[in-house]
C-alpha positions in Angstrom: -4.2 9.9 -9.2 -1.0 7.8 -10.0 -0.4 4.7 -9.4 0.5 2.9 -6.4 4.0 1.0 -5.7 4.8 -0.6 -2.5 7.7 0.5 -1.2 10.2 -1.5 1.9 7.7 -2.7 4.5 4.3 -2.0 2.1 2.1 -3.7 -0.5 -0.7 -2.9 -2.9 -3.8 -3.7 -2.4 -6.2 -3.8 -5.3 -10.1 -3.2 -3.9 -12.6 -5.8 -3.9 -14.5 -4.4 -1.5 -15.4 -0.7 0.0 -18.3 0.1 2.8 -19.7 3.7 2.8 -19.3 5.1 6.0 -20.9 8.0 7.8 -17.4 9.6 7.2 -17.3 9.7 3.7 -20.8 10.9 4.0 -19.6 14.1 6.3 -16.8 14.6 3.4 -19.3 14.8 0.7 -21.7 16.7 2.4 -20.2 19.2 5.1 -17.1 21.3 4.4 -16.0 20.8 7.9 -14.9 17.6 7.5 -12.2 18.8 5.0 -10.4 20.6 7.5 -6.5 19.0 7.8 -7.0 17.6 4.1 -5.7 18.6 0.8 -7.8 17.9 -2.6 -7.4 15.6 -4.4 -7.5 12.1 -2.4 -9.4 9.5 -2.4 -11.9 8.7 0.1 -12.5 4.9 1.3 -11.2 3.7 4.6 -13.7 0.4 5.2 -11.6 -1.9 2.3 -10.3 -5.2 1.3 -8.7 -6.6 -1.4 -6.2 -9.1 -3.2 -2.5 -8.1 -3.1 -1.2 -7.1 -6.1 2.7 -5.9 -5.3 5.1 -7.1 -2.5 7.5 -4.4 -1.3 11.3 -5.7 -0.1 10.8 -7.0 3.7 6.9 -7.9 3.9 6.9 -11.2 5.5 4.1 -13.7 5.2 2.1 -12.4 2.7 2.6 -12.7 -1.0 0.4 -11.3 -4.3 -3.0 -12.8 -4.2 -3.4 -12.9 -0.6 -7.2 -11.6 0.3 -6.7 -8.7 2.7 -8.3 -6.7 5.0 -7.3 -3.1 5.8 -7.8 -1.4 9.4 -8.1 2.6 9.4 -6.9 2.9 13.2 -3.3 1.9 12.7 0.1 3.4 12.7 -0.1 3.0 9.1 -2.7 5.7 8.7 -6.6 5.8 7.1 -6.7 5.2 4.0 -8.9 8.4 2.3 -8.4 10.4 5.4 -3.8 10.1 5.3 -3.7 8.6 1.9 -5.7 7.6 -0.7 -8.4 5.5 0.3 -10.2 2.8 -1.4 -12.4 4.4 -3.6 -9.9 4.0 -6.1 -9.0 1.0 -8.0 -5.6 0.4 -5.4 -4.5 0.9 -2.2 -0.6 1.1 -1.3 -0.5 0.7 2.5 2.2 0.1 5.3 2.5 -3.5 7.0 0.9 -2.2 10.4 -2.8 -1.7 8.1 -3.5 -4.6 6.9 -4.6 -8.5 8.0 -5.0 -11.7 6.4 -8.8 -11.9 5.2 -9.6 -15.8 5.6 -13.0 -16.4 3.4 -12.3 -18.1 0.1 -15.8 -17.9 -0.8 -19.0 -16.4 0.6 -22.0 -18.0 -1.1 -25.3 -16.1 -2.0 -27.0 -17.3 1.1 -23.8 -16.1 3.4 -24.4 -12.3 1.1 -27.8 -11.8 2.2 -28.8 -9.7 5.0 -29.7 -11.6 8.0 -32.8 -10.3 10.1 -34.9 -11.6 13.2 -38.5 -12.1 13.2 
């Protein structure tokens, strides 16, 4: 796949972070899904990340912000409109993405949490 640049109004967004989703499991697994896209892309829409490029106009974040990106915007899903993150970047549209707060998560906060 090439490579991402952010254009006005985007930024690049290189993955940390991908969930699998019950999605990407109908796209491996049942031809239906793949109705509406073209081959190759990149599946992965549950991502976050560390930007990595600044395109001209993004306000209020710079490279090295921890971001998170939302599949449900005006921006698109990554790996359903664009390549998703599955791949090593993302290069995404100011409406898809928010701020992702947590500077560190420590082993305890990692581990799954369950009720007796």
């Amino acid at each position: 796949m090439p490579e991402p640049h952010a254009k006005a109004g985007e930024v690049v967004v290189d993955m940390k972070a991908v969930g699998l989703c019950h999605t990407d499991v109908g796209f491996l697994t049942d031809p239906g899904w793949m109705t509406g896209h073209t081959v190759p892309f990149t599946l992965g829409h549950e991502d976050a990340g560390v930007i990595s490029e600044v395109g001209e106009g993004v306000e209020g974040f710079k490279v090295g912000d921890r971001v998170a990106i939302c599949p449900t915007t005006s921006a698109g899903t990554p790996g359903g409109s664009f390549d998703g993150g599955y791949g090593e970047k993302v290069e995404i549209g100011a409406q898809g993405w928010c701020r992702f707060p947590i500077r560190s998560i420590s082993s305890r906060a990692r581990r799954p949490q369950t009720r007796a």
